[in-house]
NUPA-538353 format. One record per residue (C-alpha): residue number from 1; residue in three letters; x negated, y negated, z negated. Coordinates in steps of 0.02 Angstrom, whole numbers, plus 50000, padded with zeros to 5 digits. Layout:
# NUPA-538353
NUM,ALA,X,Y,Z
...
//
This chain:
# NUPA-538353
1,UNK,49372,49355,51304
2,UNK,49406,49424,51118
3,UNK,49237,49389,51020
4,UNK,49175,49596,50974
5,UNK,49170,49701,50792
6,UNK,49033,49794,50753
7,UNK,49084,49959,50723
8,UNK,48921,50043,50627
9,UNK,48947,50227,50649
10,UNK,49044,50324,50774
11,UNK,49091,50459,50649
12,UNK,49148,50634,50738
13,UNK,49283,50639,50889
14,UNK,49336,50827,50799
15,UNK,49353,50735,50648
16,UNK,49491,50628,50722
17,UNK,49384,50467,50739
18,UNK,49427,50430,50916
19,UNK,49615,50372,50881
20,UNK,49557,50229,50785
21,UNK,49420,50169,50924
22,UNK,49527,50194,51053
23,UNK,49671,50084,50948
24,UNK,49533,49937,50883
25,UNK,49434,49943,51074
26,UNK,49620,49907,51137
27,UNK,49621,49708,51058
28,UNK,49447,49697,51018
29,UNK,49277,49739,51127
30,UNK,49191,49849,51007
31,UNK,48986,49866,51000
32,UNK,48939,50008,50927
33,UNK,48796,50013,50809
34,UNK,48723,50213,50811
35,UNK,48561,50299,50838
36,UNK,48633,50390,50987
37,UNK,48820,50360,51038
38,UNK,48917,50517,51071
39,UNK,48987,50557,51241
40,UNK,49159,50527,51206
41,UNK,49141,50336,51141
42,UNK,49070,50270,51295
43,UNK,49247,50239,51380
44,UNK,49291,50132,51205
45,UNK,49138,50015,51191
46,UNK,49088,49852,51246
47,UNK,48903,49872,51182
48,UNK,48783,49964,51093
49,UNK,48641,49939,50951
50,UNK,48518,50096,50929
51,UNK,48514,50086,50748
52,UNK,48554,50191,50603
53,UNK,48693,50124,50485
54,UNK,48623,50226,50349
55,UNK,48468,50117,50359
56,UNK,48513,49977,50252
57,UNK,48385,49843,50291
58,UNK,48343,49892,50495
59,UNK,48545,49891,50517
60,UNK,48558,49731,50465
61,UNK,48407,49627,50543
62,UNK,48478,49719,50702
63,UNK,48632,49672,50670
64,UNK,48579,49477,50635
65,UNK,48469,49483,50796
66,UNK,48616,49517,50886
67,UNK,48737,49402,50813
68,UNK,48616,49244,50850
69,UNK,48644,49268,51041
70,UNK,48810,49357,51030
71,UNK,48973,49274,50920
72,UNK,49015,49421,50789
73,UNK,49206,49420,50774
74,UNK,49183,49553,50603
75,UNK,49109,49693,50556
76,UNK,49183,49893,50541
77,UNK,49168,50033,50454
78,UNK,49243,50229,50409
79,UNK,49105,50301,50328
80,UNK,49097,50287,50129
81,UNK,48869,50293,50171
82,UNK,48896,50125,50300
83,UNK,48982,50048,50165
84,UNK,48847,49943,50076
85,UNK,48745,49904,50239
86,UNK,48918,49827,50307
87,UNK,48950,49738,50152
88,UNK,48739,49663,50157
89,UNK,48803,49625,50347
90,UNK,48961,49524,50326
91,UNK,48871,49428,50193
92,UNK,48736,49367,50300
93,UNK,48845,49313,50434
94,UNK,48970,49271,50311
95,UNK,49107,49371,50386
96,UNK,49253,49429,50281
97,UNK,49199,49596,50190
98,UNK,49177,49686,50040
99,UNK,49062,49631,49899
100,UNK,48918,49725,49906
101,UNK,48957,49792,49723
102,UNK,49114,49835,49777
103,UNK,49032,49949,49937
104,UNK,48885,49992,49797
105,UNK,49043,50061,49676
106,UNK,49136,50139,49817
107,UNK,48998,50237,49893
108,UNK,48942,50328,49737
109,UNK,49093,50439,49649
110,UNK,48997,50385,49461
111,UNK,48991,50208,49492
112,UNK,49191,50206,49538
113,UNK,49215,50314,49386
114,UNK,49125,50226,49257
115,UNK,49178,50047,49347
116,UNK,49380,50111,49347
117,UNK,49340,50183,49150
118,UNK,49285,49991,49137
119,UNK,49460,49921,49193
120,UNK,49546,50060,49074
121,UNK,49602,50132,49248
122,UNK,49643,50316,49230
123,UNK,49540,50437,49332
124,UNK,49517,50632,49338
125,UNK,49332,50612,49381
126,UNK,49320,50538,49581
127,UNK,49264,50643,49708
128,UNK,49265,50637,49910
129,UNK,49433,50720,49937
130,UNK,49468,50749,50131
131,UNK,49351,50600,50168
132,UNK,49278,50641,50355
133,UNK,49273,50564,50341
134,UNK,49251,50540,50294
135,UNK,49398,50544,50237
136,UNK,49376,50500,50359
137,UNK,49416,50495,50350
138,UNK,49468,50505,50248
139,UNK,49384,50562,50198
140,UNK,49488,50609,50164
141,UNK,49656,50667,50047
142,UNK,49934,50700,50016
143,UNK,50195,50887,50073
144,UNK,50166,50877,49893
145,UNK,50026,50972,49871
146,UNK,50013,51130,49749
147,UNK,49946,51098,49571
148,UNK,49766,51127,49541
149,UNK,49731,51196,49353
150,UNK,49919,51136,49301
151,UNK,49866,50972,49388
152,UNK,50001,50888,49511
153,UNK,49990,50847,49670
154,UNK,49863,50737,49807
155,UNK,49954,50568,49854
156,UNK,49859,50474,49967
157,UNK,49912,50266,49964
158,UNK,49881,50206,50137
159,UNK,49851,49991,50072
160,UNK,49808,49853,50154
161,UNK,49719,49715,50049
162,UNK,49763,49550,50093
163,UNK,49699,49383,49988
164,UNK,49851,49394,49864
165,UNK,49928,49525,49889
166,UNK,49909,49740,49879
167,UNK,50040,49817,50004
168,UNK,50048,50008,50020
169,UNK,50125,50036,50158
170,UNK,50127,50213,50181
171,UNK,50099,50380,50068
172,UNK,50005,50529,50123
173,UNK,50032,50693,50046
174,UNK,49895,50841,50071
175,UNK,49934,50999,50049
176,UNK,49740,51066,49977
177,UNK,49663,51246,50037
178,UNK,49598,51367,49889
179,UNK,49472,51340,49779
180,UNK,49342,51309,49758
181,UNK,49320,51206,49936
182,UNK,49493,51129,49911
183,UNK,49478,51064,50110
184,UNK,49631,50994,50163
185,UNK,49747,51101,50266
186,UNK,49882,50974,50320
187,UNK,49928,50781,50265
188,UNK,50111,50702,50271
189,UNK,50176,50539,50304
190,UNK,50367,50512,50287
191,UNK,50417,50331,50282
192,UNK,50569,50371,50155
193,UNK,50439,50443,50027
194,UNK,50535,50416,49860
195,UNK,50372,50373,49784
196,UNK,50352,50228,49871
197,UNK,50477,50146,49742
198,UNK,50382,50231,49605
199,UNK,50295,50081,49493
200,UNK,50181,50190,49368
201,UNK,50113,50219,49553
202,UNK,50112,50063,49626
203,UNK,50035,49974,49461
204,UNK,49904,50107,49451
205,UNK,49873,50048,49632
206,UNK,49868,49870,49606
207,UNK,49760,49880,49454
208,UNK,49631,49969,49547
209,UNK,49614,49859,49703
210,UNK,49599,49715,49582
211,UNK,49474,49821,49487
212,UNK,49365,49839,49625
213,UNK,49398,49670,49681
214,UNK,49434,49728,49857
215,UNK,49509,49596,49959
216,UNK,49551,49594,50157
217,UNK,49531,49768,50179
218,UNK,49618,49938,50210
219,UNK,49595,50047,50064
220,UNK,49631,50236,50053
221,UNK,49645,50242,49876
222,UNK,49663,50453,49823
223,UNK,49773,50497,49667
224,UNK,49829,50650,49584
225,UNK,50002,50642,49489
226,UNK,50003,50724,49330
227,UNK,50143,50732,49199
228,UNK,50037,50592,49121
229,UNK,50036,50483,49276
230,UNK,49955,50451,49412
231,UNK,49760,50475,49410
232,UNK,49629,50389,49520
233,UNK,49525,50532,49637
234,UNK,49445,50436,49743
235,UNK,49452,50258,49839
236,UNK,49376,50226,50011
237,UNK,49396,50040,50067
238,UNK,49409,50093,50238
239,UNK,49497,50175,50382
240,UNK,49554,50362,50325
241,UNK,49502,50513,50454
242,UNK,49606,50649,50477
243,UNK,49711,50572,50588
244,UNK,49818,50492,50442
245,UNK,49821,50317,50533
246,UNK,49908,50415,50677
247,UNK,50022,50471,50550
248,UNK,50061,50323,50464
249,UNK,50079,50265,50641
250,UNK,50214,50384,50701
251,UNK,50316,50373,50527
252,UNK,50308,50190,50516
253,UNK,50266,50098,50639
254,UNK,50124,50009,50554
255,UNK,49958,50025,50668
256,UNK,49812,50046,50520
257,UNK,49668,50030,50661
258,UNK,49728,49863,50730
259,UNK,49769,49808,50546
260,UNK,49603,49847,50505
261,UNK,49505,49745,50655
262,UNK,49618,49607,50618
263,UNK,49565,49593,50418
264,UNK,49385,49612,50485
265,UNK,49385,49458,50579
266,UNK,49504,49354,50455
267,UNK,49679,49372,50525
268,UNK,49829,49420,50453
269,UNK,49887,49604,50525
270,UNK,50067,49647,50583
271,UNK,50133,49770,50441
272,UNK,50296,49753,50488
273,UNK,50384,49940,50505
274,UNK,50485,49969,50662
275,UNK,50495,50167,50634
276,UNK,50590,50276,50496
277,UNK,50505,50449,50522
278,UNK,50415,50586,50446
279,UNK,50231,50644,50552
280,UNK,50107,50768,50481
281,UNK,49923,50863,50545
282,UNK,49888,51024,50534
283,UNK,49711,51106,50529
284,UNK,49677,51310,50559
285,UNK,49526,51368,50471
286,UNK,49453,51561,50467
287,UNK,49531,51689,50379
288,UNK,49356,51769,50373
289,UNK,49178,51716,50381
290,UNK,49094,51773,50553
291,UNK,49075,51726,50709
292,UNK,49197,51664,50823
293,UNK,49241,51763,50964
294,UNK,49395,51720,51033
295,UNK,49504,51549,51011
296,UNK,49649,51544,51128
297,UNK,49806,51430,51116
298,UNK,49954,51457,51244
299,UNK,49996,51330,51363
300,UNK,50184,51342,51299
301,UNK,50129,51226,51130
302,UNK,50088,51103,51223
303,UNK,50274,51091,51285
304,UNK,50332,51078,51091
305,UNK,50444,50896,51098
306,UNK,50407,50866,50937
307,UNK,50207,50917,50938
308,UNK,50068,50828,51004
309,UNK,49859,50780,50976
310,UNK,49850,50962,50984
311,UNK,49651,51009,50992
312,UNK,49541,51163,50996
313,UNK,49402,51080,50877
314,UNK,49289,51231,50883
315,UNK,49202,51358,51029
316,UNK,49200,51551,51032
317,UNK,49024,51585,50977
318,UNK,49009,51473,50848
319,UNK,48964,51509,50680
320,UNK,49139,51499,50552
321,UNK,49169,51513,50370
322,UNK,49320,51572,50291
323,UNK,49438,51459,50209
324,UNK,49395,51474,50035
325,UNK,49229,51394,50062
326,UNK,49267,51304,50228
327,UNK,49216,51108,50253
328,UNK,49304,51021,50402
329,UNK,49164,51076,50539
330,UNK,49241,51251,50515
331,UNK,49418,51172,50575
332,UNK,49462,51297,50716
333,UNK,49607,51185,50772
334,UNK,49717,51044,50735
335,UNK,49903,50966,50795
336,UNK,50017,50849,50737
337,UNK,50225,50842,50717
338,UNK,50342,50713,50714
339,UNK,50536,50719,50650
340,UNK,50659,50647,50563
341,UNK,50594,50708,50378
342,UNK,50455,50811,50329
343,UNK,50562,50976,50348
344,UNK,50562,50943,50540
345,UNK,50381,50916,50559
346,UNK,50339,51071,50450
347,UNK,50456,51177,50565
348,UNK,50358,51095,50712
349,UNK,50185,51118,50630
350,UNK,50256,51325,50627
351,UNK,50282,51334,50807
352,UNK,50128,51281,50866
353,UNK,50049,51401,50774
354,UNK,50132,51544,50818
355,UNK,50052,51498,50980
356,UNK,49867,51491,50935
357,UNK,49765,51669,50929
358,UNK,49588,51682,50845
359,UNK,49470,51817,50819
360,UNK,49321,51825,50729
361,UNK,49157,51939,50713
362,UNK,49150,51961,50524
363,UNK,48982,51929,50462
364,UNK,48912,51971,50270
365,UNK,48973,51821,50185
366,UNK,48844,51696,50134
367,UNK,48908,51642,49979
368,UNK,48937,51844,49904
369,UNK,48816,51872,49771
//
């Protein structure tokens, strides 16, 4: 039997964390290091550690404990706060895994800035953008995105770190919601992108993964293109949420979650693509802040060829905000499209919600003055 990855962190099944369990549980037993593991990862895991990955110290001597009567194939996580207590981990059982400067740099949005200023890398201030995560997922952030202040557009590059070389292997697009929340309302992946031949992007890439010195990883690395060039957001050496390794999945053909296990524990992933597509998510969030009384979505979507991961992420009762100020808890739905080019999947991503039907109990809105 496979030797297991330590997975610290379950993250949030509405946040689109169970694809990438379910993918890494599939070639890998997975023990699960979390205070109190959620219903839905029990069918996924091999084992479980009642810690809390945001404990630094108690992680890891729980972590070492374990390893001493129980081989430790590598260590996992999505979560930008697990970063440095994975990176302390891997060290001490020397695993492959970030440098713990590197997770120090990554998990704090003026450490990467003032690190990337360093490397004359340029930046438009790093933030969390769509990281569920993280972004996670991601978490994260990539259609091409409207402008934001006569800034261009989110491009997401999906890389995969390996000892010598940087590979993107797929871009994500996000199309942003208003100010000022700016969550996320849908991400792209076509595996034609003409930026993917684009080399003021893929140098900007390199340079920063060298930067940072990341090195057997999958990075998420955030840009915004401006009529300057591209500018680093935000980098998150990790599995993206949002369902973007589906995505990149679907287009490509590359699996991110498998490519990911297999970097923890010191192989070389399969990047190879075997799929020429276009995929894309979708997210419905409140049109007004209230309470939810009503969230319906006809049976007929779910016959939609080209749709699929279609998922009521929220319950009528519940407490919503409106879009302008909505985080991804206020996500009222989500589904994803596949077709031959982005056009296809945007049709798709229509349908579906022509099908859906919300209402909502408006309520005074908590951020009125």
């Amino acid at each position: 039997m496979a030797q297991p990855v330590v997975l610290l962190g379950a993250g949030r099944r509405d946040s689109c964390d169970e694809f990438p369990l379910a993918r890494i549980a599939a070639v890998r037993p997975v023990v699960l290091v979390d205070p109190d593991p959620p219903a839905w990862t029990r069918p996924y895991l091999a084992g479980h550690l009642t810690a809390d990955p945001a404990r630094e110290a108690p992680t890891t001597e729980a972590v070492l404990a374990y390893a001493a009567g129980h081989p430790v194939a590598g260590v996992l996580t999505w979560s930008r706060a697990h970063l440095t207590t994975a990176a302390r981990i891997t060290a001490r059982l020397g695993l492959p895994g970030l440098p713990y400067e590197t997770a120090a740099a990554c998990a704090d949005p003026v450490a990467l800035r003032t690190l990337l200023h360093r490397s004359r890398l340029p930046t438009t201030g790093p933030r969390d953008e769509g990281d569920t995560p993280d972004a996670g997922n991601t978490g994260d952030a990539r259609n091409t995105g409207e402008a934001r202040d006569g800034e261009g557009p989110l491009v997401s590059a999906e890389t995969v770190v390996l000892d010598d070389e940087v590979r993107i292997v797929a871009l994500t697009r996000t199309t942003p919601g208003p100010p000022p929340a700016r969550s996320p309302l849908r991400h792209h992946v076509h595996a034609h992108d003409g930026l993917l031949h684009n080399r003021f992007l893929r140098t900007c890439v390199e340079r920063t993964a060298r930067a940072l010195a990341l090195t057997h990883t999958v990075a998420h690395i955030t840009l915004r293109l401006t009529a300057r060039g591209p500018r680093v957001l935000a980098v998150a050496p990790h599995l993206p949420g949002d369902l973007i390794p589906l995505l990149v999945e679907r287009a490509t053909g590359v699996d991110l979650a498998t490519a990911a296990a297999a970097l923890a524990t010191g192989d070389q992933p399969d990047l190879t693509p075997t799929r020429q597509r276009a995929a894309a998510v979708q997210f419905a969030y409140p049109t007004v802040t209230g309470r939810l009384t009503h969230l319906h979505l006809d049976p007929a979507a779910e016959h939609d060829p080209s749709a699929d991961h279609i998922l009521l992420t929220r319950h009528p009762g519940d407490p919503v905000t409106a879009a302008p100020h909505a985080d991804v808890t206020d996500r009222l739905a989500r589904w994803v499209a596949t077709g031959e080019d982005p056009t296809a999947c945007e049709t798709a991503l229509r349908r579906v919600a022509h099908h859906l039907t919300v209402r909502i109990l408006p309520t005074t809105d908590r951020y009125a003055a």
